[in-house]
C-alpha positions as CSV (number, residue, x, y, z in Angstrom):
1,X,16.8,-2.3,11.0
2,X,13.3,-1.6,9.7
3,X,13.3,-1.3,6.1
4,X,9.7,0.9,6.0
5,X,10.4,4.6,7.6
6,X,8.0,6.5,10.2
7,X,6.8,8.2,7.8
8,X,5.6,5.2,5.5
9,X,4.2,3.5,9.2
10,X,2.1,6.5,9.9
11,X,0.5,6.5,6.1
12,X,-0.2,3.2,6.2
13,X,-2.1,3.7,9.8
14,X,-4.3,6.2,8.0
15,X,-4.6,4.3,5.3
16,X,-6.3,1.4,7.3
17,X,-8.6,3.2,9.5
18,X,-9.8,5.0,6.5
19,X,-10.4,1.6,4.7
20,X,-12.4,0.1,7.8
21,X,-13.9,2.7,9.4
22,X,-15.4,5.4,6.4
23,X,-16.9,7.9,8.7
24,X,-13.8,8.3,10.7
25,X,-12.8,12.0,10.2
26,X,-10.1,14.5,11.4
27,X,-7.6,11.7,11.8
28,X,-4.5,12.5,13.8
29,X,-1.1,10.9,14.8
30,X,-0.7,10.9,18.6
31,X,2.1,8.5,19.0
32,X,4.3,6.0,16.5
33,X,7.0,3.8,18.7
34,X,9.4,1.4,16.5
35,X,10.1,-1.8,18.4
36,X,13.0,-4.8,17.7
37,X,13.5,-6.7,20.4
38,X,11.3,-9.3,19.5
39,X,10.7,-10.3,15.6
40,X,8.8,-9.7,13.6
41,X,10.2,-5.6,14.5
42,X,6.8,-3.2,14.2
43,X,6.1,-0.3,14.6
44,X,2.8,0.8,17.2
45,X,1.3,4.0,15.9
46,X,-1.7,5.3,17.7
47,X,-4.2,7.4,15.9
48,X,-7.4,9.1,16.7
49,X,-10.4,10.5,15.2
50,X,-14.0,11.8,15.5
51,X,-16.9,10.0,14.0
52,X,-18.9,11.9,10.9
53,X,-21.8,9.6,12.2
54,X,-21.9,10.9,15.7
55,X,-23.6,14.0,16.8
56,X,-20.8,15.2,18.9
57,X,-21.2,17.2,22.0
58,X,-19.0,20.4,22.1
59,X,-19.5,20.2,25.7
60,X,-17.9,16.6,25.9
61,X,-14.4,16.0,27.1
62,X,-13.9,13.3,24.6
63,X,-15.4,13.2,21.4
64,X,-12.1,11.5,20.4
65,X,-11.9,8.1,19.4
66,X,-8.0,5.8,19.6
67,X,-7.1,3.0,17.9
68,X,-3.7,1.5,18.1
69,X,-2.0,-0.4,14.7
70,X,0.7,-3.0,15.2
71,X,2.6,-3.0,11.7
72,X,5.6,-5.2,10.6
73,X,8.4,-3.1,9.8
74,X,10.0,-5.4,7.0
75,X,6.4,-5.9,5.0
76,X,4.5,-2.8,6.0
77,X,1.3,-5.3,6.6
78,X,-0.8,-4.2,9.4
79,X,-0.8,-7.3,12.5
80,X,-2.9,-5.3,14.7
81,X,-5.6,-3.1,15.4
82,X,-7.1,-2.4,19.0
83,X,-8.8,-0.1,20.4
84,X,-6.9,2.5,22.8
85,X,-8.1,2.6,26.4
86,X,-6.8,5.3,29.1
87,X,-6.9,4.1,32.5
């Protein structure tokens, strides 16, 4: 059983990207998913953002950016960060 709770995985998520990406702005949660079948458990949480750097495009489908966090459940440290691709 995961000692940190979805909404402590979430915080830290936005806590992270904030930290490593500064211009990242209107940050939202998309997805969390708690896994334990393999230790260390984690929880995935999926976030995405716009850029304060870009000029964005009103007209563009996807001015959104995803990134993905892999964080261990028992320590809250963040394992993992990737980029989120649709196919």
């Amino acid at each position: 059983m995961a000692n940190l709770k979805v909404q402590e995985a979430s915080k830290i998520a936005m806590d992270y990207l904030a930290l490593l990406t500064p211009s990242a702005d209107r940050i939202l949660l998309e997805e969390i998913e708690y896994y334990d079948d393999s230790p260390p458990e984690r929880w995935l949480v999926t976030l995405s953002f716009t850029s304060k750097d870009l000029d964005e495009n009103p007209f563009s489908l996807n001015t959104r950016k995803y990134k993905i966090f892999v964080i261990n459940a028992h320590s809250g440290d963040v394992l993992s960060m990737k980029i989120r691709e649709f196919k």
